[in-house]
Every structure is written in structure tokens, then in C-alpha cells.
C-alpha positions as CSV (number, residue, x, y, z in Angstrom):
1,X,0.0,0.0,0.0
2,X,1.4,3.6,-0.6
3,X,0.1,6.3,0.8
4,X,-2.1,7.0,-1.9
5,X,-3.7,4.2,-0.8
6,X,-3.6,0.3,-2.8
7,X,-1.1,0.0,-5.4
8,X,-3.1,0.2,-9.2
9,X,-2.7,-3.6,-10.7
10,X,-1.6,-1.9,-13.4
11,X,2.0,0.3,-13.7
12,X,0.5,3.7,-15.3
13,X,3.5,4.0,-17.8
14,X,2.9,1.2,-19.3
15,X,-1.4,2.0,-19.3
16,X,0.0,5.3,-21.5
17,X,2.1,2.8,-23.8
18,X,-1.0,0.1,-24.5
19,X,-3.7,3.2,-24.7
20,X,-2.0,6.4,-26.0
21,X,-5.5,8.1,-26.1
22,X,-5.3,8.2,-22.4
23,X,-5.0,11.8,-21.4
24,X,-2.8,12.4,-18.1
25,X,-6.4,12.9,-16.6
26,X,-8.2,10.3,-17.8
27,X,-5.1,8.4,-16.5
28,X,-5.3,10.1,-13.0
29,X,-9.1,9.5,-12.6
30,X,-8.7,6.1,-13.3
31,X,-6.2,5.8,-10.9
32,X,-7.6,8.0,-7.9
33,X,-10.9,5.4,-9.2
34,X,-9.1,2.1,-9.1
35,X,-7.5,2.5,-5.2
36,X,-10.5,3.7,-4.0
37,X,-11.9,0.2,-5.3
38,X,-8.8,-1.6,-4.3
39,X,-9.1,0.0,-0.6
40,X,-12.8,-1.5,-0.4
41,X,-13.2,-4.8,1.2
42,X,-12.9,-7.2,-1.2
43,X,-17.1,-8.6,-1.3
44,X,-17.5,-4.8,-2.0
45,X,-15.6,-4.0,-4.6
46,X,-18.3,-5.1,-7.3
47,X,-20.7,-2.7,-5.9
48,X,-18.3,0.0,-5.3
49,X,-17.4,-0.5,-9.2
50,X,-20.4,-0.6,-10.6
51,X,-21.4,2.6,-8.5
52,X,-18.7,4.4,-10.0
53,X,-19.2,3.2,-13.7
54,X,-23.3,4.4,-13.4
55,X,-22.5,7.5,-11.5
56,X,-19.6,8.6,-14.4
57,X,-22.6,7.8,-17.3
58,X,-25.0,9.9,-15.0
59,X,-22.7,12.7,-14.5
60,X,-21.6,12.3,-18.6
61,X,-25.0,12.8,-19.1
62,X,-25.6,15.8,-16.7
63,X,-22.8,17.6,-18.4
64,X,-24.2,16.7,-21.9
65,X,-27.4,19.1,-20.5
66,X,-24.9,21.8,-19.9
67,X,-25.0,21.2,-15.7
68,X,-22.5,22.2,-13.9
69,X,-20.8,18.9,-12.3
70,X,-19.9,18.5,-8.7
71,X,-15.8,17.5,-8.4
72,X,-16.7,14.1,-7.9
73,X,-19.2,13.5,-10.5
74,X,-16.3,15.0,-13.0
75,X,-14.1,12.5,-11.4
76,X,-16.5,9.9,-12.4
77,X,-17.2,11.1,-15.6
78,X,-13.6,11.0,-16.3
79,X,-12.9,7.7,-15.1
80,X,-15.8,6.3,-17.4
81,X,-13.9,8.3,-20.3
82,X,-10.4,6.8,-19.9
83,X,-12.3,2.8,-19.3
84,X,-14.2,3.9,-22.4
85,X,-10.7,4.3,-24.1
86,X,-8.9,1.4,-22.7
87,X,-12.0,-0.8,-23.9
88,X,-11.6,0.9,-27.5
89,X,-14.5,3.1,-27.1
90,X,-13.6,7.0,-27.3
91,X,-17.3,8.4,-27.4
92,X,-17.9,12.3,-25.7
């Protein structure tokens, strides 16, 4: 554990090497995203996942109707941007 919190499973230089689209904030929402999982108990990670992945669509969605977005619903909405581009979807 750092202090960050959990260590990503992933090494984030070599997340910008397989997904180049990743912008350094996609990459750091997906990060501050992932150890906040990580630091969950394990039996809630699921949950605490697909909390974040419906909270990111609702918040894309909010800014799509021009509302101003809370820091963490643009957190969210980032880190469903850079899964979007590690999954080969780049949609905004």
C-alpha cells in the first residue's frame, strides 16, 4: 500500500504505452478510481465499481445538458472516459 492508498494492478507508464488516447487525466481519474476500489473490502468491490461506472454515465450525461458537475461526478465522468478508451471506445 502507498500512501495513496492500494497500489493500481496496473503500472501507469505502461497503461499510456497500451492506450496512448489516455489523457494524463483520464489516466489520474482512473487511478484515484481504481485505489478507491482496491481500498474497499474485497465482497464490495463489485458494488463500489459498478457505482462508480453508473455514477460517471450519469454525471456524462448531466454535463451533456450543460449542468455544472460537482468535483466528484467529473471524477467519475472522467474515469468512465479513460475505461471507455482502454476498452476501444472513445465516445464524448
Amino acid at each position: 500500500m502507498t500512501a495513496a492508498g492500494p497500489k493500481p494492478p496496473v503500472d501507469a507508464e505502461r497503461l499510456r504505452r497500451q492506450f496512448p488516447a489516455l489523457t494524463d487525466d483520464d489516466l489520474a481519474a482512473y487511478l484515484e478510481v481504481t485505489r478507491r476500489i482496491l481500498a474497499a473490502a474485497p465482497d464490495a468491490r463489485p458494488r463500489i465499481t459498478r457505482e462508480a461506472l453508473t455514477g460517471g454515465r450519469q454525471a456524462r450525461e448531466k454535463a451533456a445538458r450543460g449542468e455544472t458537475l460537482s468535483a466528484a461526478d467529473a471524477l467519475l465522468a472522467r474515469y468512465v472516459d479513460a475505461m471507455g478508451k482502454m476498452q476501444g471506445r472513445v465516445s464524448r
